[in-house]
C-alpha angles and dihedrals in degrees: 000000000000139000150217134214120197116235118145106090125121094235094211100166086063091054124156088032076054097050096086103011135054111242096247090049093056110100141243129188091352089305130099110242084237100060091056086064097047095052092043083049089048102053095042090059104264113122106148102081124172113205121201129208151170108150111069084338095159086072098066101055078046106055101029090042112185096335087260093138093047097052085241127124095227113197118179138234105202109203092181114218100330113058120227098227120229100302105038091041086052091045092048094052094054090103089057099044099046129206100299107097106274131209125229125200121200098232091213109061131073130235154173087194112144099227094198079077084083119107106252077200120043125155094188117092097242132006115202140204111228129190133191116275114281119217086247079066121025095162090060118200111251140054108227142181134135098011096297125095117221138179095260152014151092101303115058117178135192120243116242104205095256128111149128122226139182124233087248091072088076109039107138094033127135132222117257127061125321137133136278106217097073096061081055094049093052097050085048085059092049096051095250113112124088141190170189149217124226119184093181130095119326128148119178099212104221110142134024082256097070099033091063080039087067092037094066093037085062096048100049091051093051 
């Protein structure tokens, strides 16, 4: 099974940390946020990553290389200048990730996650992480309960940026940017998304101060 990280947004609200770099490539405790997920992805079996990218996008293939150090096989999904947002970055990978169910990875969170927790074998059409709901989002995304999400209800998550999908979710989409978040309303509607809850660590980096948030709460653990 292969994966994704995301990696292609802007990241105005880090500006000026963005200006030169590429979020996912800023650092936290001496370490790029990308690479976290890599390694995570990596012990938990999943080797062949696809990596997307528009912004700076040169300096990703440049500093992560093939994956070789990382014991990953890293293949690239050049946007050009304009990036493709979640759905249609992800659309326009599928080549690449082939017809087994794929995982994507959000390249500018944070996370302890154990991604071994995925299902290998899922029959919905996408199976998401959900967290508890940060202070930056109080109102959360999703209904959840049971494993299922649903359109309403009590419990309402917020997703994490991890999930895994199968090609299915996006038949009868186009080439050319668009969200992702539609395709999964539609398959809550339908009954076929799935989910979990995860209470670890998780840290949506959105501004310079959590990231150095994050920053202090490594380094005090190592």
């Amino acid at each position: 099974m292969k994966a994704m990280i995301l990696a292609a947004g802007r990241g105005e609200r880090m500006r000026p940390l963005t200006d030169h770099t590429p979020k996912p490539l800023l650092k936290v405790a001496d370490k790029a946020l990308i690479e976290y997920h890599i390694e995570g992805l990596v012990r938990a079996g999943f080797a062949d990553i696809i990596i997307n990218h528009a912004w700076l996008g040169e300096q990703f293939e440049q500093v992560l290389g093939d994956g070789t150090r990382y014991g990953a096989h890293l293949l690239y999904s050049p946007e050009g200048a304009t990036a493709l947002e979640t759905g249609g970055g992800i659309f326009k990978a599928l080549p690449l990730l082939g017809t087994d169910p794929f995982v994507v990875v959000n390249g500018d969170v944070w996370t302890d996650y154990p991604f071994e927790r995925l299902p290998r074998t899922m029959t919905a059409l996408a199976h998401l992480v959900l967290v508890p709901n940060p202070p930056q989002h109080p109102y959360g995304d999703f209904f959840f309960a049971d494993g299922v999400l649903h359109e309403a209800g009590t419990a309402k998550y917020t997703f994490s940026g991890i999930g895994m999908y199968r090609a299915e979710l996006f038949i009868g989409s186009k080439p050319g940017a668009f969200p992702l978040a539609p395709l999964l309303r539609t398959a809550i509607a339908q009954g076929r998304a799935s989910g979990e809850l995860y209470t670890g660590g998780w840290f949506d980096i959105g501004t310079p101060e959590r990231m150095e948030q994050l920053d202090r709460k490594l380094r005090l653990r190592d």
